[in-house]
C-alpha positions as CSV (number, residue, x, y, z in Angstrom):
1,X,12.6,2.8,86.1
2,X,14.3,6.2,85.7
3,X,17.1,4.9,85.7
4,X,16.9,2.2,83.0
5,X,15.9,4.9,80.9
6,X,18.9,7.2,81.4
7,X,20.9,3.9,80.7
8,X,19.6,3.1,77.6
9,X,19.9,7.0,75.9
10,X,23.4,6.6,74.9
11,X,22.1,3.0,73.2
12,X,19.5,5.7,71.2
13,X,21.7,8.3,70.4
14,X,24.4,5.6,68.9
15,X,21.1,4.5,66.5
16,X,20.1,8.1,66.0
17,X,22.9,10.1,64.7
18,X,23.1,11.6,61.5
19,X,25.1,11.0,58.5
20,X,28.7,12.5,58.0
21,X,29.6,14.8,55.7
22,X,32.0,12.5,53.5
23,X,28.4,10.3,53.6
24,X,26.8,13.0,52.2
25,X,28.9,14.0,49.5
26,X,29.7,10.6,48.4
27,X,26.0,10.2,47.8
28,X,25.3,13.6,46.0
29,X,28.1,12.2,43.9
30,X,26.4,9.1,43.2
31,X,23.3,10.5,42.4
32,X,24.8,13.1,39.9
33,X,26.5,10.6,38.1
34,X,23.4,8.7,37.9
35,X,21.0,11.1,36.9
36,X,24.3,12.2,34.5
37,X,23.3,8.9,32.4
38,X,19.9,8.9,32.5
39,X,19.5,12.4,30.7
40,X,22.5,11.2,27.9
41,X,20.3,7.7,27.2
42,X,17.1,10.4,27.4
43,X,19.0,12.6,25.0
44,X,20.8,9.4,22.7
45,X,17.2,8.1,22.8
46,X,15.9,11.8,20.9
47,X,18.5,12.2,18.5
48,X,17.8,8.4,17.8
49,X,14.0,8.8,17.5
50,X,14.7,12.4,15.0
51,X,16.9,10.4,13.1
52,X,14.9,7.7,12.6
53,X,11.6,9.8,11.7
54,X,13.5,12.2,9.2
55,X,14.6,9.3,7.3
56,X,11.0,7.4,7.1
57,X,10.1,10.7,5.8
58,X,12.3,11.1,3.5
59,X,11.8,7.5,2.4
60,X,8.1,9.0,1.7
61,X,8.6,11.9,0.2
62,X,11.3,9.7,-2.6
63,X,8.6,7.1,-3.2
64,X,6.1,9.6,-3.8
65,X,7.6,11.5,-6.0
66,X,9.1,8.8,-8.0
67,X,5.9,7.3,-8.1
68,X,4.2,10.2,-10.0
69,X,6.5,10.1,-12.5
70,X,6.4,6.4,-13.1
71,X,2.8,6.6,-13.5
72,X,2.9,9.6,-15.8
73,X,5.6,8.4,-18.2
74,X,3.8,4.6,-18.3
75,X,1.2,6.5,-20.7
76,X,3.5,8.1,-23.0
77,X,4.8,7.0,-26.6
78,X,8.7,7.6,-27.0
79,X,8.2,10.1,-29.7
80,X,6.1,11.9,-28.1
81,X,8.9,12.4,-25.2
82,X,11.5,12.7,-28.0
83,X,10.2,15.9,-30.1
84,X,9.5,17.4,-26.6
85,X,13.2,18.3,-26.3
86,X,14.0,15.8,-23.4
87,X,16.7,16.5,-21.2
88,X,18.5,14.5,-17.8
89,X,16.1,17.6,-16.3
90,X,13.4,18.2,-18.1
91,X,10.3,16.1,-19.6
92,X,7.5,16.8,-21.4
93,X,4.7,14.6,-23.1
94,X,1.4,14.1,-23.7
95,X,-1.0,10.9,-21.7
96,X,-2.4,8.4,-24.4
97,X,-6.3,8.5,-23.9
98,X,-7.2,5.5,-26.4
99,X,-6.2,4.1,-29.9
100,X,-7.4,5.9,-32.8
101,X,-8.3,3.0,-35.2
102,X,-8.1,4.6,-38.7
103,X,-5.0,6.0,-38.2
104,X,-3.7,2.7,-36.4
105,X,-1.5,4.7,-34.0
106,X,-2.4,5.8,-30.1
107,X,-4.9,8.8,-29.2
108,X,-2.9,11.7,-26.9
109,X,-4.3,14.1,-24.9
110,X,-4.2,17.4,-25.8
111,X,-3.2,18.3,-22.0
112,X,1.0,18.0,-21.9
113,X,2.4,17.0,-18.4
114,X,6.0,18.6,-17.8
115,X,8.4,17.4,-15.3
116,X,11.2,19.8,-14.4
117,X,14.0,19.4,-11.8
118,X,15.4,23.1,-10.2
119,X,19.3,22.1,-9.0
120,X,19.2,25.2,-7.3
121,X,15.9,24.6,-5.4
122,X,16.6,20.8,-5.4
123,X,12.5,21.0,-6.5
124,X,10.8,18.5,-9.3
125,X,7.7,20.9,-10.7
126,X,5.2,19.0,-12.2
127,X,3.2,21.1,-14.5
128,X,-0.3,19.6,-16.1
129,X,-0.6,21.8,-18.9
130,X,-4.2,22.6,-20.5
131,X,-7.4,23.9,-20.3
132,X,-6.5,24.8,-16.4
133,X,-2.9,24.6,-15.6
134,X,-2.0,22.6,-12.4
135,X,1.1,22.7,-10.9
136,X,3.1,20.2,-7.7
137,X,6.2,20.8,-5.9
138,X,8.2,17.9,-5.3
139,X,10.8,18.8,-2.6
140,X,14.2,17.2,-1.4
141,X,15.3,16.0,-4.7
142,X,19.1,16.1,-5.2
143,X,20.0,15.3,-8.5
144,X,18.6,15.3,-12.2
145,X,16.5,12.2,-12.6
146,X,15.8,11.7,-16.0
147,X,18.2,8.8,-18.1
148,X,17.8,6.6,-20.9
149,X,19.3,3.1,-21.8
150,X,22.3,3.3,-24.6
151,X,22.6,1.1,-27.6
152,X,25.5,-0.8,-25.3
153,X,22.6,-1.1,-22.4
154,X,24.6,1.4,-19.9
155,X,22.4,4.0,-18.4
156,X,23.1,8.0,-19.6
157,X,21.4,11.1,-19.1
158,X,17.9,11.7,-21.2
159,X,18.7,12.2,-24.5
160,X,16.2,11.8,-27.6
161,X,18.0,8.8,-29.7
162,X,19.1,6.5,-27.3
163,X,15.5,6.9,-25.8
164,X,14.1,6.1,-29.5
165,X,16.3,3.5,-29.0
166,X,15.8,1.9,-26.3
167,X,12.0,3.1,-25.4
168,X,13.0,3.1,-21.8
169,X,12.7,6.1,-19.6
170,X,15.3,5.2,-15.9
171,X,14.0,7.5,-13.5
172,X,16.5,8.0,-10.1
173,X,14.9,10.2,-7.4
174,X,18.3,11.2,-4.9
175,X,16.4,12.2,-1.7
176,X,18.4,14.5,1.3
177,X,17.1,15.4,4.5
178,X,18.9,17.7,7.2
179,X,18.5,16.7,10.6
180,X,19.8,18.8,13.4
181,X,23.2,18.7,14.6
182,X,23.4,15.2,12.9
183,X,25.0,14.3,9.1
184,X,22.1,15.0,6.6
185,X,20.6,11.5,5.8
186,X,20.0,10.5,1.7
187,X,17.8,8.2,0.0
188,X,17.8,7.0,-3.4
189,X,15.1,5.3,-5.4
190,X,15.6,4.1,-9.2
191,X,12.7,2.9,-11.9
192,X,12.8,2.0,-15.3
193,X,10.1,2.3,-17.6
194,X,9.2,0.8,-20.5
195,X,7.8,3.7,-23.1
196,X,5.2,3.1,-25.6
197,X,6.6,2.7,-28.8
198,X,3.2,4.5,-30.7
């Protein structure tokens, strides 16, 4: 019996050695390259995910602001706008609050709302001007966004006759977000208005 057991330890020891060292590295090498890819899809899968969440907020941020100013202006008369000085950065005007039957013509606030773009802060202040003054930044804007419809029906910067005119206020909010390390994304959003003749 001791015997059989002293014959069959080489058998073991054939089954029981270890791995070489060419083994060993060829594995490390597999493994490196392996976990390699898995951080670059980890890393692609980020930069995709920051990417993807700047832009929806940009998206936001554009429709908001554009949105305030669309509801604004849609309760203004033209001439109003016009002897406010209008210019492709600058609006001011007063909300109609009603029609003033013996004078046949619309009621305005005596509050003035005042929309100015800052090219320098790339900022849209809205201002709501009376009794209290109230004030909103609107952030990431990139370009003036006040225009007006020409007697030819082209678009041109705010000006006060093609707006009497044409009565239409274009409004064009040019969003742009940085995202780190990546090319800055951009966003634009366009409106046109229809102004209250009055």
């Amino acid at each position: 019996m001791l015997r059989e057991h002293f014959r069959l330890l080489p058998v073991l020891r054939n089954k029981l050695r270890g791995f070489s060292l060419v083994e060993v590295l060829l594995v490390a090498v597999i493994l490196s390259v392996i976990i390699g890819v898995c951080l670059y899809a980890l890393n692609a899968a980020q930069v995709s995910f920051n990417l993807t969440l700047a832009q929806r907020n940009l998206q936001s941020e554009v429709g908001r602001t554009i949105g305030w100013i669309v509801k604004d202006s849609r309760q203004a008369v033209s001439w109003d706008i016009a002897n406010n000085n209008p210019t492709p950065d600058y609006v001011k005007f007063r909300q109609v609050i009603g029609w003033d039957t013996v004078n046949n013509t619309f009621s305005l606030s005596s509050n003035y709302i005042e929309y100015t773009y800052n090219a320098l802060a790339h900022t849209i202040t809205r201002r709501d001007i009376g009794g209290v003054t109230r004030e909103w930044i609107l952030s990431n804007v990139f370009s003036s966004p006040f225009f007006t419809i020409d007697s030819l029906g082209s678009i041109v910067p705010l000006n006060n006759s093609d707006l009497l005119t044409s009565k239409q206020l274009v409004i064009t909010i040019s969003g742009q977000s940085s995202v780190l390390n990546l090319p800055d994304t951009t966003y634009s959003l366009t409106e046109r208005v229809r102004i209250r003749n009055g």
